[in-house]
C-alpha positions in Angstrom: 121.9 109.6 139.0 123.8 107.2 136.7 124.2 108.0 133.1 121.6 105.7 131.9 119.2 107.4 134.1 119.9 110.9 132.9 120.0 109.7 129.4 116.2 107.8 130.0 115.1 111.3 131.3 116.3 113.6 128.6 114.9 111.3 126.3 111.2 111.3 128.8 111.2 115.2 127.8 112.2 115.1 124.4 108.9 113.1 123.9 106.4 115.9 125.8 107.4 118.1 123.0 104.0 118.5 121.5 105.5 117.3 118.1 106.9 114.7 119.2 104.0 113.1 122.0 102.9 110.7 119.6 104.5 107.8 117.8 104.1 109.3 113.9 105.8 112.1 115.1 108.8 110.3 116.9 108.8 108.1 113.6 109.5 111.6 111.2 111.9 113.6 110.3 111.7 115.9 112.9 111.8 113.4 116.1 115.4 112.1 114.1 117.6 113.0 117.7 114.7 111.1 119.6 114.7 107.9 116.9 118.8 108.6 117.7 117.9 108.5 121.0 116.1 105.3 121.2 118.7 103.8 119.2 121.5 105.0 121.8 119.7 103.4 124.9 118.3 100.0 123.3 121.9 99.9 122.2 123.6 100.1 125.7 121.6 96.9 126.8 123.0 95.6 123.4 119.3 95.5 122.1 117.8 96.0 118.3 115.4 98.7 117.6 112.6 96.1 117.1 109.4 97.2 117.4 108.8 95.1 121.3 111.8 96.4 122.4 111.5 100.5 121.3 107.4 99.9 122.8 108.9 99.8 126.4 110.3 103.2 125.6 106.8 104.3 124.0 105.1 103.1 127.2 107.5 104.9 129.2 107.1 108.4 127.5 103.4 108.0 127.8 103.6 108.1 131.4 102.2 112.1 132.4 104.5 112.2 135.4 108.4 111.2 135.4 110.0 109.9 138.4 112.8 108.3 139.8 110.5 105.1 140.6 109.7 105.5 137.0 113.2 105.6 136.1 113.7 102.2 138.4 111.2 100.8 136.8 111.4 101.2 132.8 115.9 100.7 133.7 114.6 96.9 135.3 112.2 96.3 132.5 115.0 96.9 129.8 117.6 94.8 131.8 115.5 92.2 131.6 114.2 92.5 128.2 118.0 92.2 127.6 118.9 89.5 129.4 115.7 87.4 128.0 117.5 88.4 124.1 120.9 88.1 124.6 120.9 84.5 126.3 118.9 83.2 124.2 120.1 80.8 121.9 121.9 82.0 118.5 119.6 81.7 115.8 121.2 82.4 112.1 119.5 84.9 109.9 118.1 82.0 107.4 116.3 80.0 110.8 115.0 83.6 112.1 113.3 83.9 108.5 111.8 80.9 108.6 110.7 80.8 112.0 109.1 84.2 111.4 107.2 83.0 108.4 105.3 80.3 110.9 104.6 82.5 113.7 104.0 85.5 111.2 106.2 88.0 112.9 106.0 91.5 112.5 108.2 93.1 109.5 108.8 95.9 112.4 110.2 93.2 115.2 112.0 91.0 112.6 113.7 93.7 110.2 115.7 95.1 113.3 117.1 92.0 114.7 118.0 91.0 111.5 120.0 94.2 111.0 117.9 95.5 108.2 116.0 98.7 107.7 112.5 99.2 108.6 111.6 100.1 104.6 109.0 99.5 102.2 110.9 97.8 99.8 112.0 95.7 103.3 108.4 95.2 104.5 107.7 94.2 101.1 110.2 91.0 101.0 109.2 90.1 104.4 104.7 90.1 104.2 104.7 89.7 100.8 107.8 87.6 99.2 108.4 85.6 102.4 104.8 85.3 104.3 102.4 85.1 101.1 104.3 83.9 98.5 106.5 81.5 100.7 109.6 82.3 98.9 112.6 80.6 100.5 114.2 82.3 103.0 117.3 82.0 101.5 116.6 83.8 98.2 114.6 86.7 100.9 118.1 87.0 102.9 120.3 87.3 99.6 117.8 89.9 98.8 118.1 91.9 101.7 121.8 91.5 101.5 121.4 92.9 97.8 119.7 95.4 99.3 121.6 96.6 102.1 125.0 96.4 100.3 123.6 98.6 97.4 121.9 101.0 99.9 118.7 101.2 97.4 116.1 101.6 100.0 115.1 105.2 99.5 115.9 105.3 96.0 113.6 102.3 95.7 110.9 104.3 97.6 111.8 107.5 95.3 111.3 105.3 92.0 107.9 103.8 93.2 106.4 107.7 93.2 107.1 107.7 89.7 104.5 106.8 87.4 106.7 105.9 84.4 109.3 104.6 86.0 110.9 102.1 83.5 111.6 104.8 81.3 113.4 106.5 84.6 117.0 107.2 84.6 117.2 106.2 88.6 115.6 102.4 87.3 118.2 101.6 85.2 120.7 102.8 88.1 119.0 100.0 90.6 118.9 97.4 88.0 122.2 97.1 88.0 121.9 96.2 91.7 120.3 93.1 90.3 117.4 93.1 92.5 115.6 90.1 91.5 112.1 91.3 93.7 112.9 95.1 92.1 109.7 94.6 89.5 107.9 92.6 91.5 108.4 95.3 94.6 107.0 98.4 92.2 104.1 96.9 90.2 102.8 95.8 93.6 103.1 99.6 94.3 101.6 100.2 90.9 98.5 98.1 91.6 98.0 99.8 95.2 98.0 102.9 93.5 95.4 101.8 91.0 93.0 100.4 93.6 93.1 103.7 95.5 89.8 106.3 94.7 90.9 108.0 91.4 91.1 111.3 92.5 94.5 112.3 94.8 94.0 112.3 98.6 95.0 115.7 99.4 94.1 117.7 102.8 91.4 119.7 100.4 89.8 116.7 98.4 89.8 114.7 101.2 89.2 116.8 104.1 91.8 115.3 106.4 93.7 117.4 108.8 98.0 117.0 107.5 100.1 116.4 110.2 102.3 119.9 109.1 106.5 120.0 110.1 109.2 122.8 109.9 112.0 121.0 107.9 115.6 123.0 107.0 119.0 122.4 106.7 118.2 119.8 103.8 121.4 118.4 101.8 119.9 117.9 98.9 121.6 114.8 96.5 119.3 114.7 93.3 116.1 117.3 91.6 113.4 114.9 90.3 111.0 115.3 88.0 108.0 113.0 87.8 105.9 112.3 84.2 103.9 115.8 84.3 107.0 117.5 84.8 106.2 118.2 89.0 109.9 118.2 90.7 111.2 117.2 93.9 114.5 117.4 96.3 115.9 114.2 97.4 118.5 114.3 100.1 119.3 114.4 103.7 118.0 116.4 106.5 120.2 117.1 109.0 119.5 116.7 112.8 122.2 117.5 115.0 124.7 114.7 113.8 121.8 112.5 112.6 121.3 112.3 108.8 117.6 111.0 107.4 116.8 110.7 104.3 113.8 112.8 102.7 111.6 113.6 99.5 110.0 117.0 99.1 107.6 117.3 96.1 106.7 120.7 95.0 105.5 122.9 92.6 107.9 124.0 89.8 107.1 127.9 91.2 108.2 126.5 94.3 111.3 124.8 93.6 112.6 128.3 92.0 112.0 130.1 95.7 114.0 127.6 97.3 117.1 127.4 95.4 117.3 131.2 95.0 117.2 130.9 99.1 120.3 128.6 98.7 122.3 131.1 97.6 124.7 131.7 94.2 124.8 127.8 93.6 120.6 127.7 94.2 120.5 130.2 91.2 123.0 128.5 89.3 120.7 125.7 89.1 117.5 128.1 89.1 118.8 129.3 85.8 119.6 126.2 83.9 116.0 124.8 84.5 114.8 127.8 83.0 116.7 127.9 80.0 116.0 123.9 79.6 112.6 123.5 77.0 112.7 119.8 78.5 114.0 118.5 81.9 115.7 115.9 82.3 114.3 113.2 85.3 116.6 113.5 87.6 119.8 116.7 88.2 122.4 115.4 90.0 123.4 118.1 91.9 126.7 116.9 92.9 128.1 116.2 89.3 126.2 120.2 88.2 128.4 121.4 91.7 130.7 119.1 92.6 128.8 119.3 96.1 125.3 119.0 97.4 123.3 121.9 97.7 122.1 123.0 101.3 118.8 124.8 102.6 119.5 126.1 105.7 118.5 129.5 104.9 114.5 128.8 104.9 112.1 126.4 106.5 110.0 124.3 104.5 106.7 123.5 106.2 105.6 119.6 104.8 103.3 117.2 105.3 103.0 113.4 104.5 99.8 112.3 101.9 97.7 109.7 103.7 95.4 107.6 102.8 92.1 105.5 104.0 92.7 102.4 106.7 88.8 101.4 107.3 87.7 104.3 108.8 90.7 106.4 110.0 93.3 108.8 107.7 96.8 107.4 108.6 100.4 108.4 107.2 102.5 106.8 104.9 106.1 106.0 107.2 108.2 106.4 104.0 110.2 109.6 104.3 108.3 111.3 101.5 106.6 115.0 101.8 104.3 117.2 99.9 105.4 121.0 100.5 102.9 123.6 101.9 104.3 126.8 102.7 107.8 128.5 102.8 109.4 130.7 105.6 112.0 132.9 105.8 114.0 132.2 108.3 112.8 136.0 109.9 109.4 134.5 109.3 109.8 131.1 111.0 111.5 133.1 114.1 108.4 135.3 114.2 105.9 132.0 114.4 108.1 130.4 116.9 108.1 133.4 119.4 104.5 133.6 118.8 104.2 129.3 119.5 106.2 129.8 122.4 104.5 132.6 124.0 100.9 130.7 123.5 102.7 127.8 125.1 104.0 129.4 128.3 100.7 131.5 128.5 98.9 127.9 128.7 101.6 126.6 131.2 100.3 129.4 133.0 96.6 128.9 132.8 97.2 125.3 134.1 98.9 126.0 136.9 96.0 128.8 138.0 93.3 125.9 137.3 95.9 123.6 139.4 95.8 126.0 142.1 92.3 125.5 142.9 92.1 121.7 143.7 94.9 122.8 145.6 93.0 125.9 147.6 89.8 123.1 147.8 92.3 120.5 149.5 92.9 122.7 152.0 89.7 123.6 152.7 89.0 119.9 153.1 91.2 119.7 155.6 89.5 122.5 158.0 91.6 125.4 156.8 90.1 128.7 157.0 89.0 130.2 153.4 91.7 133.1 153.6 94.5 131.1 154.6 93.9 128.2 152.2 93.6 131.0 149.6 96.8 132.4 150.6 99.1 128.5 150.5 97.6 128.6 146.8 98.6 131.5 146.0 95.1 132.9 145.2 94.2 135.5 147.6 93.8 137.9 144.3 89.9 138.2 144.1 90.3 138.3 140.0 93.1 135.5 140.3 90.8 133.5 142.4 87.8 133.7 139.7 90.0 133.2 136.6 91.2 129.8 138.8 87.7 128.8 139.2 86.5 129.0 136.0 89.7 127.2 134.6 89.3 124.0 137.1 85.4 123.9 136.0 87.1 124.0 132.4 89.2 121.2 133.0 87.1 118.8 134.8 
């Protein structure tokens, strides 16, 4: 088997991880080495991680079985997806703006080949500044380029979570990016915000089930601190050799437990915010240290807000997180064993209930009741019942 092959299946069970079968989960922080994944193989058939190109990987992680006509199958597909893209004429970045303003291309298919992050702020320029407002491409690209060069992306997305955020320290920072869509970019959030149902969206106002993730090993940059005085971590979660950005907000009760986890430097900073009558908005961590400060002695379990689409609850894709509950990491140990013994008791169970349309196969085929009990492994009287019921279960 060749190495893209191997590399196609390792990422096919990386997806049947049962946080990562669906796309939201692939898209957070904790599918970062399958996004690093996808990246990897679009990137040996020299392809972008547009949204067309990364749904042929999608589709082939939904398949329920993998193999190796599969593997033929999804390796022809991306050849030829790449050979379609990279002998097709060279467009420059100002035509491919303009040509995706008349056909209305999708922010997620456009972004990639144009070498730009997927972002809000991104999205914004694109279905907003471009597509609505028919800004010139031009002025869009020199934007993005602003953008890009400055890396503001996720402290744009930080800012917009702050009420106030004029009178934020991290605003005056990005205007000196000049950003000439900065404003524009925030009100819009600002307006969103306002049209929204007054009261917050939470899993126990709104009765939606949060899509809960074990986060650690967090570098954290920078402790914010909105308008009512709520903090929260800014910084990068480590995957492997992946680094993602992220946003945890917390209670202030909270934030103490998890710098005392971090250590002599988490309580170095535990004890200035306590002394402080007023916090400032935003601690940078590495001038207080001269470093940033890493959790890798707890995990954090987080969830993303969401918020009303018609009639279904759907997540924000910004890297931002509310905090729910905090392991030790003899805790989070504990809970995995326990996860991992449910699992391999259901892998169990199936293969019983499996067992059966195996045992009625046989039978099919004129095999005597004992001996087709016996090839499935089910000559047990009890084993036999518990098979039984589990096939009726499953049908």
């Amino acid at each position: 088997m060749d190495k893209l092959k191997l590399k196609l299946q390792e990422y096919y069970q990386r997806c049947q991880q049962p946080d990562l079968r669906t796309k939201a989960g692939r898209e957070e922080a904790g599918g970062a080495v399958v996004l690093e994944m996808e990246n990897d193989i679009l990137l040996q058939f020299g392809l972008p991680t547009s949204k067309r190109f990364v749904q042929i990987l999608h589709d082939f992680a939904s398949h329920r079985q993998l193999s190796d006509q599969l593997l033929d199958y999804v390796s022809k597909k991306l050849r030829a997806a790449a050979r379609k893209y990279l002998l097709a004429p060279v467009v420059s970045d100002i035509d491919q703006l303009q040509q995706g303003a008349e056909q209305k291309r999708s922010p997620y298919d456009l972004l990639p080949e144009l070498g730009y992050p997927v972002n809000d702020f991104s999205i914004f320029l694109i279905s907003e500044i471009l597509y609505r407002r028919n800004m010139p491409a031009e002025d869009v690209l020199e934007e993005l380029k602003k953008a890009q060069h400055g890396d503001v992306w996720d402290d744009l997305l930080s800012l917009a979570n702050v009420v106030n955020y004029t009178q934020h320290e991290l605003y005056n920072r990005l205007r000196m990016q000049d950003l000439r869509m900065m404003d524009d970019y925030l009100q819009s959030v600002r307006r969103q915000e306002k049209e929204k149902v007054a009261k917050k969206e939470t899993p126990d106002t709104e009765a939606y089930t949060p899509n809960y993730r074990m986060v650690s090993n967090i570098l954290v940059e920078d402790i914010v601190f909105d308008e009512h005085g709520n903090p929260g971590l800014i910084g990068k979660l480590k995957a492997g050799s992946r680094l993602s950005k992220i946003t945890i907000s917390m209670e202030m009760s909270a934030l103490y437990q998890v710098l005392v986890s971090a250590g002599e430097k988490g309580v170095l900073i535990s004890s200035q915010l306590k002394k402080q009558k007023k916090h400032p908005p935003v601690i940078d961590i590495r001038t207080e240290l001269g470093d940033v400060l890493t959790l890798d002695n707890c995990y954090l379990e987080v969830y993303k807000p969401q918020h009303k689409r018609g009639q279904q609850w759907v997540e924000s894709r910004e890297p931002f997180f509310y905090l729910h509950k905090i392991l030790s990491k003899k805790e989070f140990e504990k809970k995995s064993k326990a996860e991992d013994v449910k699992q391999k008791i259901q892998e169990c169970l199936d293969l019983i209930g499996g067992s059966y349309g195996y045992y009625q196969r046989m039978r099919k085929l004129g095999i005597t009741d004992e001996e087709a009990k016996l090839r499935a492994g089910l000559q047990d009287e009890l084993l036999f019942k518990l098979s039984t019921f589990l096939h009726k279960l499953k049908d």
